[in-house]
C-alpha positions as CSV (number, residue, x, y, z in Angstrom):
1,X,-65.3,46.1,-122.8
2,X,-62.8,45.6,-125.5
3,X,-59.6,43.9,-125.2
4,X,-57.8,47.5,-125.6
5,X,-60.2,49.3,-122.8
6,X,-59.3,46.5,-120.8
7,X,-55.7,46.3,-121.4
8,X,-55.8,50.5,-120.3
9,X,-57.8,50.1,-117.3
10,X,-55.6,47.2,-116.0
11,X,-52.3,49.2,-116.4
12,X,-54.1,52.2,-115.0
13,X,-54.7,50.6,-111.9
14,X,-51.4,49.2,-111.6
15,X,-49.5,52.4,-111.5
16,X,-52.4,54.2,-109.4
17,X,-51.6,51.0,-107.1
18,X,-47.9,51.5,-107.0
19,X,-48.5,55.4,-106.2
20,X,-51.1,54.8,-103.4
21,X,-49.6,51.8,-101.8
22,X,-45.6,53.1,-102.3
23,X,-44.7,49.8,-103.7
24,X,-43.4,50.1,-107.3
25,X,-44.8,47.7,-109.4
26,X,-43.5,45.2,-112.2
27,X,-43.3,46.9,-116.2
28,X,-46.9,47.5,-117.6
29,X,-45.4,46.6,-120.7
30,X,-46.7,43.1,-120.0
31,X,-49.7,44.6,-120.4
32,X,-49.2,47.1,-123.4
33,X,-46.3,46.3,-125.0
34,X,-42.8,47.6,-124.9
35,X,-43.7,49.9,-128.2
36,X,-47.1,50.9,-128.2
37,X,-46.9,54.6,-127.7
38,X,-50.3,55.2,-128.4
39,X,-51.5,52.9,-126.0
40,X,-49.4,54.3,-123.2
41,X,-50.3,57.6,-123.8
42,X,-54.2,56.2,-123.2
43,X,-53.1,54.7,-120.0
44,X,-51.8,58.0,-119.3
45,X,-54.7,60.0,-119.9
46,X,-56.8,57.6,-117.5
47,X,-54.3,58.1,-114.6
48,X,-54.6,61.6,-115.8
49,X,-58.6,61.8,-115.4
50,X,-59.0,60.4,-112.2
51,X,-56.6,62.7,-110.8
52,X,-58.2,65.7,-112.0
53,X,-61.4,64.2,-110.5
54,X,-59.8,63.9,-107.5
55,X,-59.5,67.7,-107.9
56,X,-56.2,68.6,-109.5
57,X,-55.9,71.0,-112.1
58,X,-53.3,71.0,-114.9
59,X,-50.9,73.5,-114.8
60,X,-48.8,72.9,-117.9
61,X,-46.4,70.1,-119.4
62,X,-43.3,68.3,-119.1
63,X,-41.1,66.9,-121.8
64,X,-38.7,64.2,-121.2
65,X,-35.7,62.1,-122.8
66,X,-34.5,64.8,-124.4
67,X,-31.2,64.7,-123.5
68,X,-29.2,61.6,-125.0
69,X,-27.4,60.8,-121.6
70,X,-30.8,61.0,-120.2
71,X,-32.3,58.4,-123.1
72,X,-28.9,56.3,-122.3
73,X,-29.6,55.5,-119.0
74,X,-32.8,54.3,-119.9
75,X,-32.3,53.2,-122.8
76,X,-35.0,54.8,-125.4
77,X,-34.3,57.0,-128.2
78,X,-37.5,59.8,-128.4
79,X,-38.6,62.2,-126.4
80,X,-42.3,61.7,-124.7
81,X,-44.4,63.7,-122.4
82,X,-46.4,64.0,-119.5
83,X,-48.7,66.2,-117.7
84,X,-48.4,68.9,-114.9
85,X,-50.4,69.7,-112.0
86,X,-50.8,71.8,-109.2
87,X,-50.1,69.7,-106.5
88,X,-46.8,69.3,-107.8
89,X,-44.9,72.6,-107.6
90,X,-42.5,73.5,-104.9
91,X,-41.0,76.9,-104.2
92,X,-37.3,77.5,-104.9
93,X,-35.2,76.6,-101.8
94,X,-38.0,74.3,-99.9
95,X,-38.2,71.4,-98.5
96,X,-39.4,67.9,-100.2
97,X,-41.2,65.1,-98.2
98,X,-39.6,62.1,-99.3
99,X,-42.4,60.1,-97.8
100,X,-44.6,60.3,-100.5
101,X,-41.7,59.6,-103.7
102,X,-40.9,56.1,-104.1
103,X,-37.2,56.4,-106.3
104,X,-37.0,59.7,-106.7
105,X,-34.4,61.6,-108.9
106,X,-33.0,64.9,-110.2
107,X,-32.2,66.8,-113.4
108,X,-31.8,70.2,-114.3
109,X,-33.4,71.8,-117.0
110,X,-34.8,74.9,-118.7
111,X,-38.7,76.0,-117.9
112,X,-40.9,78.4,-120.0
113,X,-44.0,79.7,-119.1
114,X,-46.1,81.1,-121.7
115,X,-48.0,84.4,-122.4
116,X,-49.5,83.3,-125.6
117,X,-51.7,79.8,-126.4
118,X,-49.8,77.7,-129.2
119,X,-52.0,76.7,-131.7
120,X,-52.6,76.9,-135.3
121,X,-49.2,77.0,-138.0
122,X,-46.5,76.6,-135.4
123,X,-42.5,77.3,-135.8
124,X,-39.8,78.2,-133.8
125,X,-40.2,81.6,-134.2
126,X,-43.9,81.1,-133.5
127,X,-43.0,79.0,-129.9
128,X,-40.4,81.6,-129.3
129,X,-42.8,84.5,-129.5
130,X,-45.8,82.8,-127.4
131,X,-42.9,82.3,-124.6
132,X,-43.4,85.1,-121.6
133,X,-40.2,84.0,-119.9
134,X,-37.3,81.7,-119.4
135,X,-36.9,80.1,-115.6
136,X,-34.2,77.4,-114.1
137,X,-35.7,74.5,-113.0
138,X,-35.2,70.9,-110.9
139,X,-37.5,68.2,-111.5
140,X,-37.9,65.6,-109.7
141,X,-38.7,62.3,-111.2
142,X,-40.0,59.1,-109.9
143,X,-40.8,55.8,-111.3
144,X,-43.9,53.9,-110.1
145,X,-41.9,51.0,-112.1
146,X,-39.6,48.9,-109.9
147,X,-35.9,49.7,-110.3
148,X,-36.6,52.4,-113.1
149,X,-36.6,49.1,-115.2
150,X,-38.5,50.9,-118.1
151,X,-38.9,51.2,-121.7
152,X,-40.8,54.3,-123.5
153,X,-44.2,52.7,-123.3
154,X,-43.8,52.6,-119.1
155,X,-42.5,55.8,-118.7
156,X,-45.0,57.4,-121.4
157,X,-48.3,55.5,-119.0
158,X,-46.2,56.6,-115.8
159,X,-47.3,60.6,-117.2
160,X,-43.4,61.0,-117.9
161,X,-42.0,59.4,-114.4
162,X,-43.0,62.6,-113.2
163,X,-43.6,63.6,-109.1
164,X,-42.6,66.9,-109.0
165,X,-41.2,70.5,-109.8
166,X,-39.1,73.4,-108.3
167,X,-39.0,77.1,-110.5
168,X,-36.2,79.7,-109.9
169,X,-37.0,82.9,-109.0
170,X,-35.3,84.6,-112.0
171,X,-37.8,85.3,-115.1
172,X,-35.6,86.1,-118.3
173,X,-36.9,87.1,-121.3
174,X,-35.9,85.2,-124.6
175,X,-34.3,88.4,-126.1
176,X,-32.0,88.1,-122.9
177,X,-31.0,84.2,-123.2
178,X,-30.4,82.1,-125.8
179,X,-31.5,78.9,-124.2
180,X,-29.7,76.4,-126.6
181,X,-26.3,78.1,-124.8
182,X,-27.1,78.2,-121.5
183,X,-24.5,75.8,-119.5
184,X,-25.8,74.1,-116.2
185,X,-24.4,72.5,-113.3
186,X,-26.4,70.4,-110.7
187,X,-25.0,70.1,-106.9
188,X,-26.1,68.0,-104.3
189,X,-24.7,68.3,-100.8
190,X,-21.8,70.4,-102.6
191,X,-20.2,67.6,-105.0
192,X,-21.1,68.2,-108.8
193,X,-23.1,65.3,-109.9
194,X,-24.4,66.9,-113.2
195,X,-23.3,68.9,-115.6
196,X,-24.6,70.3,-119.8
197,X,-26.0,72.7,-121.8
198,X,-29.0,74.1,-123.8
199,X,-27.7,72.0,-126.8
200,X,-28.4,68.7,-124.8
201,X,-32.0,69.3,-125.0
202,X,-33.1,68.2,-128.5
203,X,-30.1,70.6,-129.6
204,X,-32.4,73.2,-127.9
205,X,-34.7,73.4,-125.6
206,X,-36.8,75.9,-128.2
207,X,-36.9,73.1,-130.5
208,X,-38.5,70.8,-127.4
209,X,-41.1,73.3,-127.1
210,X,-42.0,73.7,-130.5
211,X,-41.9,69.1,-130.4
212,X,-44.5,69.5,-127.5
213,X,-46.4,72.0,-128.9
214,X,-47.1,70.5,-132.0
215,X,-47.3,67.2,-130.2
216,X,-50.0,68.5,-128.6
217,X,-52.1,70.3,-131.0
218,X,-52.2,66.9,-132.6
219,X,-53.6,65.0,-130.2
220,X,-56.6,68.0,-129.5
221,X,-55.1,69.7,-126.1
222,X,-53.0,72.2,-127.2
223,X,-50.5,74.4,-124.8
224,X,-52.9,77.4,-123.0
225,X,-51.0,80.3,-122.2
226,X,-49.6,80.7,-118.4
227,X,-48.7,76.9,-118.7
228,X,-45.7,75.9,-117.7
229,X,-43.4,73.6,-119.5
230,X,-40.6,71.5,-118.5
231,X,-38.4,71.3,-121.8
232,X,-36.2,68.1,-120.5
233,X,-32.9,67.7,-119.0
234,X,-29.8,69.8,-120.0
235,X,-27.9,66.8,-118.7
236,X,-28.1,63.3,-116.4
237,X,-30.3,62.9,-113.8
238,X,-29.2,62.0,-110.2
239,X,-31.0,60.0,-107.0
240,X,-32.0,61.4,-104.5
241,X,-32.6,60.8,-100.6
242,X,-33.7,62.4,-97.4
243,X,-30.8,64.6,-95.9
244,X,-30.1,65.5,-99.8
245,X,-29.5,69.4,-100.6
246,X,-29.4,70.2,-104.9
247,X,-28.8,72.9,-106.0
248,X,-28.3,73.9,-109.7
249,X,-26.6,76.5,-112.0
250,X,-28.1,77.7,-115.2
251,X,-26.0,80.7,-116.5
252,X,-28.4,83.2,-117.4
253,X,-30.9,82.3,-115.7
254,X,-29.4,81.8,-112.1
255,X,-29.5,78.9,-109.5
256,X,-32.5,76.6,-108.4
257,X,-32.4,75.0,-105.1
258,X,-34.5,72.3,-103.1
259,X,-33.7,70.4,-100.1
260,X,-35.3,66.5,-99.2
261,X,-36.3,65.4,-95.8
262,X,-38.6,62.8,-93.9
263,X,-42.1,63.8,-94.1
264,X,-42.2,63.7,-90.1
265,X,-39.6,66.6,-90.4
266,X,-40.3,68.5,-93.5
């Protein structure tokens, strides 16, 4: 095994560790390095495998550290992404098991799901097009990395700090919403903790779509159509604990709620 397969597998396992066990672990970077994007993005796609063998299916995409108060508080300066599945969905207004997060926090964003596949020349006005609607969102990020202490190449293996996702119940359609000027506000138990716009998201959250998209048509796995896809936060995220109600605001495109509780009572 080469030096590089080894260095994937060992980082693999780490995170899969931290996950299983609930016990973050130290930086992979260690292991990686603290810029090798290409190598976290292999570490990702092993974690990635064995959970589809496991028997989940991919159900779209998530972008992340495209807001710059987002990349400020953890200090990187590009966006990455991570992968979707089924398992990790939750229905506007539920209730969230903390049991199984280990750091868990918030942000509010924009989600599209998609009636066309994007592949082939791609623009904005091609990512626009293949969009079927616009949908608030929450999700909920986690760290398998202790104290969030991360730089691009942890986050990137960690598939994005991902856990988990909440969808509005209001579908817009693009010719109804401009998503760059949407303006959001995120809510937990009543006190504004978060606040931005469409603009925060790589200037717009079209413009993080058509980054993904092309992202990943170049690495062979391009975006299917009825994917979701998470465009990144419209502004900081927020922790989270059990007893914790969030609700956010997207004008436009409504309010998103979720509420977080023990496992024993969820």
């Amino acid at each position: 095994m080469s030096s590089t397969a080894a260095a994937t597998l060992a980082a693999a396992d780490r995170l899969e560790q931290a996950q299983s066990t609930l016990r973050p672990t130290p930086p992979v970077r260690d292991i990686l390095g603290s810029t090798d994007i290409t190598a976290a993005y292999a570490v990702q796609d092993e974690v990635n495998l064995r959970r589809r063998a496991r028997g989940a299916q991919v159900v779209g995409r998530k972008i992340g550290l495209t807001s710059p108060a987002v990349q400020q508080q953890l200090g990187v300066d590009q966006p990455d992404f991570g992968v979707l599945f089924d398992d990790m969905v939750h229905a506007d207004g539920s209730t969230v098991p903390t049991g199984r997060l280990l750091q868990p926090k918030i942000e509010a964003e924009v989600a599209f799901v998609l009636a066309q596949d994007l592949d082939g020349e791609l623009d904005l006005a091609t990512v626009r097009g293949a969009v079927d609607y616009a949908v608030a969102a929450l999700e909920i990020v986690d760290s398998r990395v202790a104290d969030w202490d991360i730089t691009i190449t942890d986050t990137v293996a960690d598939n994005g700090s991902s856990a988990l996702y909440v969808l509005g119940t209001q579908h817009v359609r693009l010719d109804e919403v401009e998503p760059r000027d949407v303006e959001m506000s995120m809510s937990i138990d009543g006190e504004v903790v978060s606040t931005g716009n469409g603009a925060a998201c790589l200037g717009d959250p079209l413009e993080a779509l058509l980054w993904l998209a092309r992202t990943a048509q170049e690495i062979g796995d391009p975006l299917r159509a009825g994917q979701v896809v998470l465009s990144g936060a419209l502004g900081p995220m927020a922790p989270v604990v059990a007893g914790n109600s969030v609700q956010a605001q997207i004008s436009r495109l409504g309010s998103v709620s979720v509420n977080f509780s023990t496992e024993e009572n969820a």
